[in-house]
N, CA and C atoms as a LAMMPS dump frame, in Angstrom:
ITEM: TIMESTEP
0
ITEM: NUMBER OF ATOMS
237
ITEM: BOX BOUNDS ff ff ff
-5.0000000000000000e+02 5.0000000000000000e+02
-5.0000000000000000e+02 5.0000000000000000e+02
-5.0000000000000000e+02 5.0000000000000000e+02
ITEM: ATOMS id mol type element x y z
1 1 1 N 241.935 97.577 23.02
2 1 2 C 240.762 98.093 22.355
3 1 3 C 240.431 97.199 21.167
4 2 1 N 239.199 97.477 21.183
5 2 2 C 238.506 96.193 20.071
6 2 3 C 238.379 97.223 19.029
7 3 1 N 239.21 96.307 17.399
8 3 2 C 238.559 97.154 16.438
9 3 3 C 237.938 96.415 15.383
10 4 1 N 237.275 97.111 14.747
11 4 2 C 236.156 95.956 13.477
12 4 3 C 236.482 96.695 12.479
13 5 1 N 236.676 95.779 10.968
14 5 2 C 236.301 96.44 9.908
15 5 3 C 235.692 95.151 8.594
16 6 1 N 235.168 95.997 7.854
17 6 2 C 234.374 95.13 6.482
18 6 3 C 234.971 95.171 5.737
19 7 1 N 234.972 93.6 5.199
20 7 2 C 235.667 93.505 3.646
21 7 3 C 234.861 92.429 2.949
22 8 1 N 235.298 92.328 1.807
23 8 2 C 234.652 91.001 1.446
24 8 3 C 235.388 89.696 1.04
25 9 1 N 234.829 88.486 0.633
26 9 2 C 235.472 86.878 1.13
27 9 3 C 236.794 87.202 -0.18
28 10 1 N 236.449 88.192 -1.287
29 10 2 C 237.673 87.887 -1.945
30 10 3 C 238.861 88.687 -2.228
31 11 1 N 238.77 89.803 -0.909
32 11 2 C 239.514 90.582 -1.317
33 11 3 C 241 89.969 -0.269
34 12 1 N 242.198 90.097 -1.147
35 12 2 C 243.711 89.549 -0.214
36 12 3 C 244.028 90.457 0.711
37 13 1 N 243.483 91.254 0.875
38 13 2 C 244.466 92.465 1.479
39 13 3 C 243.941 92.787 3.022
40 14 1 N 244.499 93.366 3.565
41 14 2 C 243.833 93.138 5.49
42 14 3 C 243.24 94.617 5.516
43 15 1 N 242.536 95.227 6.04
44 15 2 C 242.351 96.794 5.972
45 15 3 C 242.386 97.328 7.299
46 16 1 N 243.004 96.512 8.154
47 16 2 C 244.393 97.381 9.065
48 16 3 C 245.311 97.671 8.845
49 17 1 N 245.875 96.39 8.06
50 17 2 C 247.659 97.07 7.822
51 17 3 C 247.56 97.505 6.414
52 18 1 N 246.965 97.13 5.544
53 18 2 C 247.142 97.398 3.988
54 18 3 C 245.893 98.024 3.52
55 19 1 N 245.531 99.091 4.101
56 19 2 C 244.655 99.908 3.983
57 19 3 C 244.58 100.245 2.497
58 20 1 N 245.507 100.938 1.826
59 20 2 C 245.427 101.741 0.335
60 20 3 C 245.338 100.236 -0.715
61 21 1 N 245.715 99.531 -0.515
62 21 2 C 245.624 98.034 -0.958
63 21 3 C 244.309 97.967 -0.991
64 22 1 N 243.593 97.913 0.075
65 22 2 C 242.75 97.255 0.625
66 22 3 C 241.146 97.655 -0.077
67 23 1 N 241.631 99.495 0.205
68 23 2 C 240.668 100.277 -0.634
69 23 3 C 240.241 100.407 -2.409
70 24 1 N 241.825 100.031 -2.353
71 24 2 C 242.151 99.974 -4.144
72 24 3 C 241.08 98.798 -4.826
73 25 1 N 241.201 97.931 -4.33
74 25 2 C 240.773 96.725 -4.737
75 25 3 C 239.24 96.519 -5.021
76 26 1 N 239.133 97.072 -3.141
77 26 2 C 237.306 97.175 -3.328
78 26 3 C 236.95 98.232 -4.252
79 27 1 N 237.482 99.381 -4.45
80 27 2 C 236.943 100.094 -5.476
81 27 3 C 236.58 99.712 -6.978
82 28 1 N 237.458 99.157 -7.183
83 28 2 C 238.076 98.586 -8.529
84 28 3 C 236.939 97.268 -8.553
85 29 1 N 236.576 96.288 -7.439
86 29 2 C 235.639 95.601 -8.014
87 29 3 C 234.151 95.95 -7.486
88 30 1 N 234.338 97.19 -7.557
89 30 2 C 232.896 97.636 -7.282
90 30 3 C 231.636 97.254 -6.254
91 31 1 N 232.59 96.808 -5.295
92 31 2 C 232.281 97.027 -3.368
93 31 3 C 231.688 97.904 -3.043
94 32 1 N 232.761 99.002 -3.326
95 32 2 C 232.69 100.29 -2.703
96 32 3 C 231.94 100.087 -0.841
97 33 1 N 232.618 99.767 -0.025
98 33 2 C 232.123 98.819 1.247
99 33 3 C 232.287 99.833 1.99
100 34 1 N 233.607 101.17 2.044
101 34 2 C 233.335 102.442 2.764
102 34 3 C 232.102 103.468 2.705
103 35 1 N 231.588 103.532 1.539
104 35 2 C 230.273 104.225 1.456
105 35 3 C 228.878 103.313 1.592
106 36 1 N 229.108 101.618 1.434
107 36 2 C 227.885 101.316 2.065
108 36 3 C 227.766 101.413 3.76
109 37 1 N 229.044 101.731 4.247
110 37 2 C 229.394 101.4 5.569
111 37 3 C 229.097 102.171 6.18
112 38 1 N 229.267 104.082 5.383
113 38 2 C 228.998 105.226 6.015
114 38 3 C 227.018 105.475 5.803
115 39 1 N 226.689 104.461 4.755
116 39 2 C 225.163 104.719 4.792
117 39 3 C 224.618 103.816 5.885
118 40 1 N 225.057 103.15 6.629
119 40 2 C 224.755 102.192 7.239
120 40 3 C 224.869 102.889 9.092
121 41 1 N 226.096 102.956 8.959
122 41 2 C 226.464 103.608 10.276
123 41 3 C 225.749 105.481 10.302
124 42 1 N 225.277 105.413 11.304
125 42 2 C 225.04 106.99 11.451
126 42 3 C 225.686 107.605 12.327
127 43 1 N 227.5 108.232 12.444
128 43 2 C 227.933 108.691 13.365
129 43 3 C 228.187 109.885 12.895
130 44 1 N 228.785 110.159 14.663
131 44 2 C 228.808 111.98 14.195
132 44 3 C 230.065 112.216 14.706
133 45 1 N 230.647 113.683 14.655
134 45 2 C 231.82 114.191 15.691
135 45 3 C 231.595 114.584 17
136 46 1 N 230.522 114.554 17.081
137 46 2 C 229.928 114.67 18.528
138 46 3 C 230.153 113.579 19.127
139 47 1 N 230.542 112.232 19.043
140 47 2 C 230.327 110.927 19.53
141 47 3 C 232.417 110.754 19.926
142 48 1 N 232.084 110.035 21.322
143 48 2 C 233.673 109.732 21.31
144 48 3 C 233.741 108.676 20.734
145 49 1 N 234.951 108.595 20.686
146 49 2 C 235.683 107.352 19.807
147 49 3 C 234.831 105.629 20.395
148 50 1 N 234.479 105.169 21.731
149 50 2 C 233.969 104.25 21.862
150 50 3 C 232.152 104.175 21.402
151 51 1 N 231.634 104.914 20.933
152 51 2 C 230.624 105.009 20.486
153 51 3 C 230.811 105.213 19.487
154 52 1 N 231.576 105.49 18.504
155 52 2 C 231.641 105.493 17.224
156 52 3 C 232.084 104.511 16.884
157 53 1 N 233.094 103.598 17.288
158 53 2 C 233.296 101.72 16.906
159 53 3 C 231.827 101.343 17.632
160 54 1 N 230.829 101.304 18.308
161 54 2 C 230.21 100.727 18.585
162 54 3 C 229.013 100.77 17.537
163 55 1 N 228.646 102.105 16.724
164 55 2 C 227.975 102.726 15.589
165 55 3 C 228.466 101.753 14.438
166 56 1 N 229.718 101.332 14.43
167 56 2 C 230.42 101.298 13.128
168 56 3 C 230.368 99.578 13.389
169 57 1 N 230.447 98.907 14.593
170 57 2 C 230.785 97.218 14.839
171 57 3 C 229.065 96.908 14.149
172 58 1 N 227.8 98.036 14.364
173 58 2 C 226.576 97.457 14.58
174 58 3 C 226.419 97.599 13.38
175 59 1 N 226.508 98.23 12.501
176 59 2 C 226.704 98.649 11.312
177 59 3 C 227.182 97.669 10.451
178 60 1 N 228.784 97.223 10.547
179 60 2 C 229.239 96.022 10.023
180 60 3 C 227.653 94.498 10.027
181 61 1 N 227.665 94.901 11.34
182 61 2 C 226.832 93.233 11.689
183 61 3 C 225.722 93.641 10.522
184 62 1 N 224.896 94.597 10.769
185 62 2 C 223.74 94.586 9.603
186 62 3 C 223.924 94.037 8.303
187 63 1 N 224.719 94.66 7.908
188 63 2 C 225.407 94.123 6.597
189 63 3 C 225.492 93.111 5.928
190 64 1 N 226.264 92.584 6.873
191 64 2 C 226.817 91.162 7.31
192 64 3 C 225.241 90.149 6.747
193 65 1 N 224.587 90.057 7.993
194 65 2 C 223.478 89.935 7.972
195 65 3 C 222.537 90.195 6.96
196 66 1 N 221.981 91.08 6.403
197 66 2 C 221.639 91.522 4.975
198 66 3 C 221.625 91.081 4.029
199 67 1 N 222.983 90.636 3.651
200 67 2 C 224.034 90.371 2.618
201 67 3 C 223.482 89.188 1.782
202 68 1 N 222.762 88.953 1.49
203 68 2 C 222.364 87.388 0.336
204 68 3 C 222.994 87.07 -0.461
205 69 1 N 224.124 87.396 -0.749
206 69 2 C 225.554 86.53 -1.63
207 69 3 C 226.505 86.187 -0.697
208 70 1 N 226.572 87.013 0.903
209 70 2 C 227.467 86.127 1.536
210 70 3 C 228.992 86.408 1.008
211 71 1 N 228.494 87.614 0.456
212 71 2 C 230.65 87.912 0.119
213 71 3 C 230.89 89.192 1.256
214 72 1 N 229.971 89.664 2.213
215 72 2 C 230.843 90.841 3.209
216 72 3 C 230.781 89.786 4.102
217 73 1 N 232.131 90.338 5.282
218 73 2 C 232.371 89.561 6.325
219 73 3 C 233.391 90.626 7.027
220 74 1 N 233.198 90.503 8.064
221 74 2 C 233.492 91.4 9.347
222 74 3 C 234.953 90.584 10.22
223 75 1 N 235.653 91.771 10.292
224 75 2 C 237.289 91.559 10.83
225 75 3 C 236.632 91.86 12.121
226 76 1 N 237.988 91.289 13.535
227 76 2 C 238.146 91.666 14.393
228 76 3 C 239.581 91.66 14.896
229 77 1 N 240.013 92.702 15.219
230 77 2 C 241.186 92.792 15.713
231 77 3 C 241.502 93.279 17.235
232 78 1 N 242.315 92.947 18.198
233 78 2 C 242.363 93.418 19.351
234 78 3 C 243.279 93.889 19.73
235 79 1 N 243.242 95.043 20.502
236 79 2 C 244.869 95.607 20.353
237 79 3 C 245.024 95.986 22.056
């Protein structure tokens, strides 16, 4: 299974494995990349899990894209 997540070019930390790291950091330099992520993505609990990474991969890309400083950038991991 394919998974995606957003971070930006300067944060050290991976936000698969070092999640509380990961979160700490962006908070602290005022990212905050989980709540632009949840304004971005529109999912629900109604949605299974492969439509909700697919909500959340399209979501990342906008961003991504968007972005005119060029500091978010999109993980991929495969498991």
């Amino acid at each position: 299974m394919r998974k995606v997540a957003i971070t930006t070019i300067d944060n050290p930390y991976d936000p698969f494995t070092q999640f509380d790291e990961w979160y700490a950091y962006d908070e602290i330099s005022g990212y905050h990349s989980c709540s632009l992520l949840a304004r971005f993505a529109n999912t629900s609990i109604d949605l299974n899990a492969e439509e909700t990474n697919t909500l959340i991969e399209d979501a990342i890309d906008r961003i991504v894209n968007l972005n005119g400083l060029g500091n978010y950038r999109k993980l991929i991991k495969e498991e």
